[in-house]
C-alpha positions in Angstrom: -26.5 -2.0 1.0 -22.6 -1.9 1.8 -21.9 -3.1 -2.0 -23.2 0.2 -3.2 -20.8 2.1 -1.9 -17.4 1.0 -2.5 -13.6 3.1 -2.1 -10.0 2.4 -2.1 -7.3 4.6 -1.0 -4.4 5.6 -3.3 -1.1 5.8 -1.9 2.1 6.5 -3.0 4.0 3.7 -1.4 7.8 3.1 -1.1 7.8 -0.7 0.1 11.1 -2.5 1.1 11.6 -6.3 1.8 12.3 -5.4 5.6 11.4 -2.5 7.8 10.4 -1.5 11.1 6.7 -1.4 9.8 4.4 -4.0 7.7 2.0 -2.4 5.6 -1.0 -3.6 4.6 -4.6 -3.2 3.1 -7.1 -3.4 5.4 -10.6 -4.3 3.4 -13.9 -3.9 5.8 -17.4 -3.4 6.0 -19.4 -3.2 8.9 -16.4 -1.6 11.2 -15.8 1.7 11.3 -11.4 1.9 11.1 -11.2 2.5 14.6 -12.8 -0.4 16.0 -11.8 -2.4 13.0 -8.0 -1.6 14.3 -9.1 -2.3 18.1 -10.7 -5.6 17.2 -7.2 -7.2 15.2 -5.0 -5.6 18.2 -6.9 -7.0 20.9 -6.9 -10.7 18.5 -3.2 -10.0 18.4 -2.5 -9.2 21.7 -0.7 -5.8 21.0 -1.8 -2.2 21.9 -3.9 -0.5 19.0 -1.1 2.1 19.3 1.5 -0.1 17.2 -1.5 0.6 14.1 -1.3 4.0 11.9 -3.6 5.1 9.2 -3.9 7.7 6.5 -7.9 8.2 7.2 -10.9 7.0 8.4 -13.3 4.4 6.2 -16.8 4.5 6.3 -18.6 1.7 8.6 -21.8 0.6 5.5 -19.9 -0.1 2.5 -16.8 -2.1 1.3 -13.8 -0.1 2.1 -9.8 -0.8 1.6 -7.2 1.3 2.8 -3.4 1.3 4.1 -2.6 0.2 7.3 1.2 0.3 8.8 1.7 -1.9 12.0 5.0 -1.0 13.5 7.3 -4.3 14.7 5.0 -6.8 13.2 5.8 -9.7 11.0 3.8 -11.6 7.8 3.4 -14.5 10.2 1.9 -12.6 12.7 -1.2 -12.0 10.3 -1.4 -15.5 9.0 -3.9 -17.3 11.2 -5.8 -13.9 11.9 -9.5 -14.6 11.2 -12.4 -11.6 11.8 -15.8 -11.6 10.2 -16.4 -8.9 7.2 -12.6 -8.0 7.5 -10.0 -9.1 5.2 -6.3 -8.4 5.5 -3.3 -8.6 2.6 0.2 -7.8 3.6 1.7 -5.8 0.9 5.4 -5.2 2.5 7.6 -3.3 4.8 8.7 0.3 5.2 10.3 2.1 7.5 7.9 5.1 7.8 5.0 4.9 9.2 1.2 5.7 7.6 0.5 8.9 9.3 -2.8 11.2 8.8 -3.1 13.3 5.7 -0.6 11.3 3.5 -3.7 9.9 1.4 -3.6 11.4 -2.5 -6.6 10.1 -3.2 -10.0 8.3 -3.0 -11.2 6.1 -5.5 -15.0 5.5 -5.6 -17.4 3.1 -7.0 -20.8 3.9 -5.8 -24.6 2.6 -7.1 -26.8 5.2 -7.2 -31.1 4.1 -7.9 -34.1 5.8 -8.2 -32.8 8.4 -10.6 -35.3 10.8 -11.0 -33.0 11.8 -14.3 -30.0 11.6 -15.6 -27.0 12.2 -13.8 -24.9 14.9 -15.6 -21.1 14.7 -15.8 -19.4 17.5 -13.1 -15.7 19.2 -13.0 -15.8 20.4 -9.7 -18.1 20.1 -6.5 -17.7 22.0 -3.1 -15.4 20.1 -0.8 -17.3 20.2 2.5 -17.0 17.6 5.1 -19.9 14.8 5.3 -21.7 12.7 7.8 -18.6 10.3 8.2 -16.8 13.2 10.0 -19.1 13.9 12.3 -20.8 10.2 13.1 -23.2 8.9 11.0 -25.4 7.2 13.5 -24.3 9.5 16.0 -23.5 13.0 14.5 -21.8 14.6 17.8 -18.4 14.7 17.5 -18.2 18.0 16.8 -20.0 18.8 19.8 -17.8 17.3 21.7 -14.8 19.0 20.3 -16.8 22.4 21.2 -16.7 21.8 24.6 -13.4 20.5 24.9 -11.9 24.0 23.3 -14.0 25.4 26.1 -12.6 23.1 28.4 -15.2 21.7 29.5 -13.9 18.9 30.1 -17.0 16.9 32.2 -19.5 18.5 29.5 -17.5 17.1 26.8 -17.4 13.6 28.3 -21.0 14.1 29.2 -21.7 14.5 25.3 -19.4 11.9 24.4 -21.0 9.0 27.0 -24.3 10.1 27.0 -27.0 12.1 25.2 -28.5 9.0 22.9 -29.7 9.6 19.2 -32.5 7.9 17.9 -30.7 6.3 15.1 -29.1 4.3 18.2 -30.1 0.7 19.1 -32.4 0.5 22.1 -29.5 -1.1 23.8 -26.9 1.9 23.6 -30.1 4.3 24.0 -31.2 2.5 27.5 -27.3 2.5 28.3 -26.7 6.5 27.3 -30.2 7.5 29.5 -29.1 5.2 32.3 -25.8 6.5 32.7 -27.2 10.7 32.7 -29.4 9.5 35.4 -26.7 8.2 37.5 -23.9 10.3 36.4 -21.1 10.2 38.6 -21.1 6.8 39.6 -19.1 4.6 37.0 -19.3 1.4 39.3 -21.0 -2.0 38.4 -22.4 -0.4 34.7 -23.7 -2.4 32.2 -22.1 -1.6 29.1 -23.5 -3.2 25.5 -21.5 -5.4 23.6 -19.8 -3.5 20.8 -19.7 -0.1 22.8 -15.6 -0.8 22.6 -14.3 3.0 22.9 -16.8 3.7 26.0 -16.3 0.7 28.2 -12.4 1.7 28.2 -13.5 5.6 29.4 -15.7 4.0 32.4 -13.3 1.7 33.4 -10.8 4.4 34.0 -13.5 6.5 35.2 -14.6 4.0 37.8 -10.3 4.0 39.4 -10.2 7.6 39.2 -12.7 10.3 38.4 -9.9 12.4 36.2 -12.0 13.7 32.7 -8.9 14.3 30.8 -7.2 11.1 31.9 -10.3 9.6 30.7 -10.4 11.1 27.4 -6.3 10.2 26.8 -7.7 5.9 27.3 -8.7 7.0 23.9 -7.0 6.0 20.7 -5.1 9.1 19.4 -7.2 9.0 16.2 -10.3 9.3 17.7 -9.4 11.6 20.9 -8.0 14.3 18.0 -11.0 13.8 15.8 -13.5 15.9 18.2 -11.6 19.4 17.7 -11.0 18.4 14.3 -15.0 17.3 13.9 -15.7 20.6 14.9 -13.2 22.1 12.9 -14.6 20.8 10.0 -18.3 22.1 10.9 -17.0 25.7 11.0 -15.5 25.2 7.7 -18.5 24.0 6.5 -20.2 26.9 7.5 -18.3 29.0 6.0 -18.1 27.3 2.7 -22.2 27.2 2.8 -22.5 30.8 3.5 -20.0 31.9 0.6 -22.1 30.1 -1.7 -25.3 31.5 -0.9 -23.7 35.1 -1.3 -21.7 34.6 -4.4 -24.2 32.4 -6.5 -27.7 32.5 -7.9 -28.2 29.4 -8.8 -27.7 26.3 -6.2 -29.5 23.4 -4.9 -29.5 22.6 -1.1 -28.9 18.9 0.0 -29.7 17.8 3.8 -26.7 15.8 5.6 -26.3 15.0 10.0 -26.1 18.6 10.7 -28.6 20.5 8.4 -28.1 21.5 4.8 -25.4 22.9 2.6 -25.8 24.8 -0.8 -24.3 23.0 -3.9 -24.3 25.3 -7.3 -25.3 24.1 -10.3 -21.4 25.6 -11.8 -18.6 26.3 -10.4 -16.6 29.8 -11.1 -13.2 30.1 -9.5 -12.2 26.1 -9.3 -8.8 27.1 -7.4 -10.4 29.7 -4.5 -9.2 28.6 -0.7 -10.6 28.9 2.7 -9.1 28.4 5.8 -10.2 26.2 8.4 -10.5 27.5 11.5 -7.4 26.9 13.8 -4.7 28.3 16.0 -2.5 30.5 13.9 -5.6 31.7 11.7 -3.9 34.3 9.0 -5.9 37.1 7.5 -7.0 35.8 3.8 -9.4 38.3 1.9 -12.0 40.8 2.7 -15.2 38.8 1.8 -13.7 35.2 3.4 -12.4 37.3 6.4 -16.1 38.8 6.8 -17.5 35.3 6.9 -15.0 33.7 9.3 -15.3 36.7 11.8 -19.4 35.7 11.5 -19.0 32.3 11.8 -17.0 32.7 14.8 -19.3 35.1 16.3 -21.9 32.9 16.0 -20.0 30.2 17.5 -18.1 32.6 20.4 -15.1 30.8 19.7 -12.1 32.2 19.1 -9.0 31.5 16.9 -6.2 30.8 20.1 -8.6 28.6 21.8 -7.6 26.3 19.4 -4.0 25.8 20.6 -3.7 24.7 24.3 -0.2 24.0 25.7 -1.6 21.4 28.5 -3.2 19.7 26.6 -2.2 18.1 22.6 -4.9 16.7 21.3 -7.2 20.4 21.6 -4.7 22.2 19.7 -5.4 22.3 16.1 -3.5 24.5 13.8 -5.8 26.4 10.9 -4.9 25.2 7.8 -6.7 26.1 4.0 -8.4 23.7 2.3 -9.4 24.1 -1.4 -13.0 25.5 -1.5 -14.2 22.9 -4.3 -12.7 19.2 -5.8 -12.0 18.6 -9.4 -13.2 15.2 -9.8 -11.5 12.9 -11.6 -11.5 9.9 -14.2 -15.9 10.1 -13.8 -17.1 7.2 -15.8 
């Protein structure tokens, strides 16, 4: 149920009384961000462009976060009236939200049939979960794969097609109808609610151009697949330094398989880089497990950065191999 799974961004906001953007909370469930953001532009009548976030919110629970909407006013949001989404203006600023400026998440989630108690925790590994890589359709990262190959028709091919059982019949009969003709983008019948896709055949059906047709997009979404995939790599990683370095761990499915989780955590502050351009050596051990990871994958550090085309470069960064978790009540 959406109520047992409820978060709200923290921020650290500087709001004015005027500014070239309005800020405000966006509360949800049901919409993912990104069609949540497509649905208020289009009642609107402005380009999804003029919205930035900090993050993306999962579609089945209750969700808040920060939205920034450049050159709108209060008024413009008065009348504004979507089902399961609620919006409060908060003020003006004249910075926009951009991607990674969220501090922090704070979670209030209902957890039943406990087989025992829950014990109180410091730290946990910080992989990435199902939300980065679709929950109902765990692909993206596929997609991301093939676009640092640049594939670019494969990578549309994943995108548009290959259904998932945990599809409606609907988008299923749509996704196997579409393989079958692939090629032809005229006269398609497109399911309600398939927002993101119809805009891709559209173009597709003026001009048969696979990048064009990935860069209809929204920015959020188009740099999410190399990030997606990004994020599986680091997961590997993180999953096989576990398994080497302690005895004890549990393993807990998620979209694409299972990951080790130890029952204690011994060095908190130890880093891994995700795999990007501009990868830097770290240590022996974390260097032996990227070069295997990455030989397993046959992808290489510099395909990562692509001077043609923005939204497939990705710069490595390192992420903090667990999370302290705080305020647990």
């Amino acid at each position: 149920m959406p109520k047992d799974f409820k978060v709200k961004e923290n921020l650290d906001l500087k709001l004015k009384q005027k500014g070239k953007f309005l800020y405000f909370i966006l509360k949800k469930t049901k919409w993912t961000t990104l069609k949540a953001i497509e649905e208020i532009a289009r009642k609107l009548k402005v380009h999804p462009k003029v919205f930035s976030t900090a993050g993306m919110k999962d579609k089945y629970g209750i969700t808040e976060q920060y939205v920034s909407a450049y050159n709108l006013k209060l008024n413009d949001l008065k009348n504004l009236n979507i089902k399961d989404i609620e919006i409060t203006p908060i003020g003006y600023s004249d910075d926009r939200i951009k991607l990674g400026q969220l501090t922090s998440n704070t979670f209030e989630i209902t957890v039943r049939r406990l087989e025992k108690p829950l014990a109180k925790i410091q730290y946990f590994p910080n992989y990435y979960d199902d939300q980065r890589f679709g929950e109902v359709r765990p692909n993206t990262h596929l997609v991301g794969k093939r676009l640092l190959r640049r594939d670019f028709e494969g990578a549309m091919k994943t995108y548009l097609c290959k259904p998932f059982e945990t599809e409606t019949k609907d988008y299923i009969e749509f996704r196997n109808n579409l393989e079958k003709k692939w090629g032809d983008f005229s006269n398609i019948e497109i399911p309600k609610g398939m927002f993101f896709e119809r805009k891709v055949i559209n173009q597709l059906s003026k001009e048969k151009n696979w990048v064009n047709a990935f860069k209809v997009l929204p920015r959020q979404l188009l740099t999410l697949f190399v990030q997606a995939y990004q994020a599986k790599l680091f997961n590997d990683c993180l999953n096989i330094y576990i398994k080497d370095n302690y005895k004890q761990y549990t393993e807990e499915e998620y979209v694409l398989g299972k990951l080790a989780f130890p029952f204690e955590i011994k060095n908190p502050e130890l880093q891994i880089p995700v795999i990007g351009s501009g990868l830097r050596p770290y240590s022996e051990e974390i260097d032996s497990i990227l070069k295997e990871v990455m030989g397993k994958e046959k992808i290489r550090a510099s395909s990562f950065k692509s001077n043609d085309f923005s939204f497939i470069s990705s710069k490595s960064i390192l992420r903090p191999a667990f999370t302290k978790l705080k305020n647990l009540e």
